[in-house]
N, C-alpha and C positions, 0 to 999 in steps of 0.2 A: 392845400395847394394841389393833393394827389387827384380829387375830385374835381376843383374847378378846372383842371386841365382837360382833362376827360371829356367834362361835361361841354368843353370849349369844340375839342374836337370834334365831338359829337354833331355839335349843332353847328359847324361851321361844315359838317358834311351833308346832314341833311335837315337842311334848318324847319320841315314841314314833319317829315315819317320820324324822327326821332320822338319830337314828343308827341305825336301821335302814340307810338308804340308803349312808350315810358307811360301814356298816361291811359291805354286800355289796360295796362298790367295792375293798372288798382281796382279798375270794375274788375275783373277777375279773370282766373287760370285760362280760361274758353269764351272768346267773345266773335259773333260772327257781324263782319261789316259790311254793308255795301258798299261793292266796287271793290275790296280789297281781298275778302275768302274768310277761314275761321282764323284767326289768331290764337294761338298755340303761346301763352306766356308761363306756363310749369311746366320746370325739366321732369318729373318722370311722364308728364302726358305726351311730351314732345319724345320721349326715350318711345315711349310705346308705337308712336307716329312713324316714329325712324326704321323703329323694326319690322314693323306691318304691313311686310312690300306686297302683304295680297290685297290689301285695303288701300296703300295708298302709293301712287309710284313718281318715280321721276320723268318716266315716260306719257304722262297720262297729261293731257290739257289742264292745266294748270301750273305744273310744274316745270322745271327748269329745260324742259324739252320744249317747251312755246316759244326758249328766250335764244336755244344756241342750237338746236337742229336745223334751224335756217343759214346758219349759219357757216357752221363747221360738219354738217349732216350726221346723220344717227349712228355712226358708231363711236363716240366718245363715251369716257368711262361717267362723265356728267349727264349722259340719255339715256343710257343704258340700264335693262333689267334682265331678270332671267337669268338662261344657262347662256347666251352670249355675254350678255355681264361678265358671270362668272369664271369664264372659257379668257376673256380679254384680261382680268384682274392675275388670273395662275398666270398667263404667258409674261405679264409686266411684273409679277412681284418679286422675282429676283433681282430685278435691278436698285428692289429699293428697301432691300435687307440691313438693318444697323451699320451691318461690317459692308457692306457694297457701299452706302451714301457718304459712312465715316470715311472711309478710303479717298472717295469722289473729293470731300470737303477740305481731306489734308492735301492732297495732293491740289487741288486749283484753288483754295483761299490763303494757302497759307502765306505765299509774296504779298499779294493782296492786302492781308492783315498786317501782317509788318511793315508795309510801309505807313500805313495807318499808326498803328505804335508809337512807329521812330517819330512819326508826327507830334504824337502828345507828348511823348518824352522828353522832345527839343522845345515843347514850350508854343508851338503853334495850335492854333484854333482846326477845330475840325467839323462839318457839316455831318453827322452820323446818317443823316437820311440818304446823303449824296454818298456815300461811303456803303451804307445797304446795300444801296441801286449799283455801285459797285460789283458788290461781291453777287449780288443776285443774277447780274448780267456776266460774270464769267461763270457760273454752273449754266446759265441756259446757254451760254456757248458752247461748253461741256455737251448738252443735250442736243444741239442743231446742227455740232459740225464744225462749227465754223471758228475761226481765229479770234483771240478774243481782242474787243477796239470798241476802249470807254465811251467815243462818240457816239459809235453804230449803235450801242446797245440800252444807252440813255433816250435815243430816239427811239427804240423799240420802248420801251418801257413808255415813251409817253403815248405810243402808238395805239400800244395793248391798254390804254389807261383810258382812253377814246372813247373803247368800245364796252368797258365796264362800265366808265359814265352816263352810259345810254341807257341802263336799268334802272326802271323805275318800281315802287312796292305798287302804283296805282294803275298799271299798267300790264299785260302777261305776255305781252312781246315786243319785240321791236317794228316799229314803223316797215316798211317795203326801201325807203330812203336809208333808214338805218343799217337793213339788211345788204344792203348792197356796198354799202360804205366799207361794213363791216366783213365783208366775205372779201371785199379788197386788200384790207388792212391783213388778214388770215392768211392771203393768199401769198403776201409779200414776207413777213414776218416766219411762214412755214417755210418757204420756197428752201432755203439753206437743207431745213431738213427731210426734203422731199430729195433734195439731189443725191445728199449723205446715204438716204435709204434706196435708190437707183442705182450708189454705186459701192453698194453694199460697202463704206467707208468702213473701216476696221478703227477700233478705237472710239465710232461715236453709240452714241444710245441709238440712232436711225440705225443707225449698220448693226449694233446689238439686237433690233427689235425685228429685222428680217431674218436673222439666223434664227430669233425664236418662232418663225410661222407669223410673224405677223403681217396683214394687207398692208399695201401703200397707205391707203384710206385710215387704216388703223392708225397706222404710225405717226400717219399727219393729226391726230385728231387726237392722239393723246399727248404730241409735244405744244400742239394749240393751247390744251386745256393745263396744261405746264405754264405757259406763257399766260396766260390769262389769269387765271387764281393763283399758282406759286407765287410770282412774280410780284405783285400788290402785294400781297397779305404779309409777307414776309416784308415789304418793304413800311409796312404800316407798323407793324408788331416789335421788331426791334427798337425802335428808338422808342416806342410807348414804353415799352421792359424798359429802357433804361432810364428812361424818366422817371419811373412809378419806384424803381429802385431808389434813384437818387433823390425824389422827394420826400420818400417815407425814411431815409437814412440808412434801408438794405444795400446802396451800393456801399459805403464806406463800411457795413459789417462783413459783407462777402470778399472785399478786399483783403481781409485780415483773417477770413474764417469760414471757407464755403461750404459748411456742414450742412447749413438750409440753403444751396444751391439750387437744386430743382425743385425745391419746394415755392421758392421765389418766382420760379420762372413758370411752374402751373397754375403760381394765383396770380402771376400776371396776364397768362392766356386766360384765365375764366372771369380775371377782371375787364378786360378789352375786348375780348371775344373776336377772335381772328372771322369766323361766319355769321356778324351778327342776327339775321336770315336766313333760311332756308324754306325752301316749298316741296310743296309734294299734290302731284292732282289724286284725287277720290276715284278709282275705279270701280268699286263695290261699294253697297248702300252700310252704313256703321254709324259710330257716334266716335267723337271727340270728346272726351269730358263728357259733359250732360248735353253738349251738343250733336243734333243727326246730322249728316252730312251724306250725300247723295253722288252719283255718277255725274262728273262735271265740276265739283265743288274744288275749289286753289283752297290748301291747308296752308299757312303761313306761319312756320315756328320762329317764335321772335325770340333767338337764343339768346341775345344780350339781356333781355327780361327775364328769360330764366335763371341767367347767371348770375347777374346783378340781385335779385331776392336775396341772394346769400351775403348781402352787405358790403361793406367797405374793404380796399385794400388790406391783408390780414395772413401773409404765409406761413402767420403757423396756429389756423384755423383748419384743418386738413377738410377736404369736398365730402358729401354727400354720394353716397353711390350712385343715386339718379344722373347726378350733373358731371361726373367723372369725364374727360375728355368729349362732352358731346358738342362740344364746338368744333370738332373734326366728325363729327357722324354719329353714328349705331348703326351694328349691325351688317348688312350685305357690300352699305356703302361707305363704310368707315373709310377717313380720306385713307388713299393707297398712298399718297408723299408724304404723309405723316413725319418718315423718319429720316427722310430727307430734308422738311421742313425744319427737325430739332436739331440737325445735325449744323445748319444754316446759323442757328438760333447759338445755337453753345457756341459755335466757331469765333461769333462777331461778339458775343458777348465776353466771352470768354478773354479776347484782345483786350476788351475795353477794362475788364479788372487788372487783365496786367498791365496796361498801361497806367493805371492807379498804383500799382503796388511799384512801380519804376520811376514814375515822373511825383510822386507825392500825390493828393490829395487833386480828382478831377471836379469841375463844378457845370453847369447848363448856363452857359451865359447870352445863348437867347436862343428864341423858339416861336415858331409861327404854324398853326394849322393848318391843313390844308383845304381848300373847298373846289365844289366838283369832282370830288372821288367817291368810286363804292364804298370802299373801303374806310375808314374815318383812319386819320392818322398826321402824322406831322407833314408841312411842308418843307422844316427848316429846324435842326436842331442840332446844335452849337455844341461843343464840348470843348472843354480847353481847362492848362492848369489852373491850380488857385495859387496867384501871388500874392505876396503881403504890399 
């Protein structure tokens, strides 16, 4: 069941590029396509890809700068290369140290999650996805400023979902129509934390991020790129973990005994793969594999292919050093929310076993995919006790 869910997902996200991708990973490691770039399906050639930002960058036509510098303009940490890179990662990585995001998460999920609990506790049905979007929409209130209001932020959420939907693998940017939609949609969803960082609001991340040197431009451009890929991925990824737990029988062991806690939860990030793509344009003439690649050429790392190689659901198979975390990156650009991302991740999970260990024995009692998302992930997943 753990697979044909997956695989439902999958192909209810992208019913064309998936097995496309699935199905160049068997011709081999390096395959160049037209219309689409090299495809990148082995994690250490994609490890090498990631860290070779003098061969291959984000900034370079091809890459994720053709899809969101029109967008949200070139100072975001998703355009960004070099020593402004660099210069913008030191000024934000304080805010997103273990002990800064853990702080962040006990303090604004923890009502959040308990009333979720009391829910299972008492014997009612719970939508885990709608409960995600929950909790994912009071940190980015946390981030914007603003007061948190489950309506407001359910609409952001479908808002920011809009304009991920518009990415396509066959395509390296968005339409002029897209572009405009979408710099709307940016402009509305930022605004909270354009005002927060004007009046230097004490207590938000906008107001933390002027006291560190940071631009308006800045500040708007890394709470955008907060709202855009935190926001999804996290909303994709948890209820997968707790599917993939409760099909294989790890939720009812973790109930009883969370010695392979994290262990579970990083072969559920390398079985799901939170970035199952990433790109990178070719600035310098090089090879990929036994592939040349030229000034101009879109590298396409098809991380879920690299991941997937390494078999079936299995946490106590430990990774590969190749494939260790590289669904958050390598390298210059390893994701910087990373630990804000786990912190997100243990909080909601972490509810849902004690809610197991308080109400008895939880079960999935229904589940629906979602389609038209980047991201692949549930539309709709149930959670509720098991009664006789």
């Amino acid at each position: 069941m753990t697979s044909l869910w997956e695989r439902r997902i999958q192909f209810a996200a992208h019913p064309l590029a998936y097995p496309l991708v699935h199905g160049l990973a068997r011709i081999g490691p390096v395959v160049r396509v037209p219309g689409i770039g090299v495809v990148v399906s082995d994690a250490g050639t994609a490890r090498t890809v990631l860290t070779d930002t003098a061969t291959f960058s984000k900034a370079a036509s091809g890459s994720p700068a053709d899809l969101w510098t029109p967008v949200l303009g070139p100072t975001v940490l998703l355009n960004m290369v070099g020593e402004d890179h660099a210069r913008l990662r030191r000024k934000l990585s304080g805010l997103f140290t273990p002990q800064a995001v853990a702080a962040l998460c006990e303090r604004i999920l923890t009502g959040v999650l308990a009333e979720m609990t009391t829910r299972l506790v008492g014997g009612q049905r719970v939508d885990l996805v709608a409960e995600v979007r929950r909790c994912a929409g009071a940190v980015i209130a946390e981030l914007t400023g603003l007061p948190y209001d489950p309506a407001r932020f359910a609409e952001m959420f479908a808002r920011s979902t809009e304009i991920t939907s518009m990415v396509r693998l066959s395509r390296r940017g968005l339409t002029p129509r897209q572009v405009a939609h979408a710099r709307q949609v940016m402009d509305e969803l930022t605004a909270p934390a354009v005002a927060a960082y004007r009046a230097a609001l004490a207590g938000t991340v906008p107001g933390r991020m002027r006291e560190l040197g940071l631009t308006e431009q800045e500040a708007r451009g890394a709470v955008a790129a907060f709202v855009l890929t935190g926001t999804e991925t996290l909303v994709s990824f948890v209820p997968r973990l707790v599917a993939l737990a409760y099909d294989s029988g790890w939720l009812a062991r973790l109930a009883e005994d969370t010695t392979r806690y994290d262990a579970v939860v990083a072969e559920a990030l390398r079985f799901t793969v939170p970035s199952p793509v990433m790109l990178r344009g070719v600035v310098t003439a090089g090879r990929v594999g036994g592939v040349a690649v030229s000034p101009g050429d879109r590298v396409v790392i098809a991380t879920l292919s690299c991941a997937r190689a390494y078999g079936p659901f299995d946490p106590d198979r430990p990774h590969p050093v190749a494939l260790r975390q590289l669904w958050f990156g390598a390298g210059a650009h390893y994701c910087l929310g990373m630990p804000l991302a786990l912190a997100e991740i243990n909080a909601i999970f972490s509810a849902v076993l004690d809610a197991w260990r308080r109400a008895g024995p939880l079960a999935i009692t229904g589940r629906r995919a979602a389609t038209g998302v980047l991201i692949p992930g549930y539309a709709r997943l149930t959670l509720g006790r098991v009664t006789s």
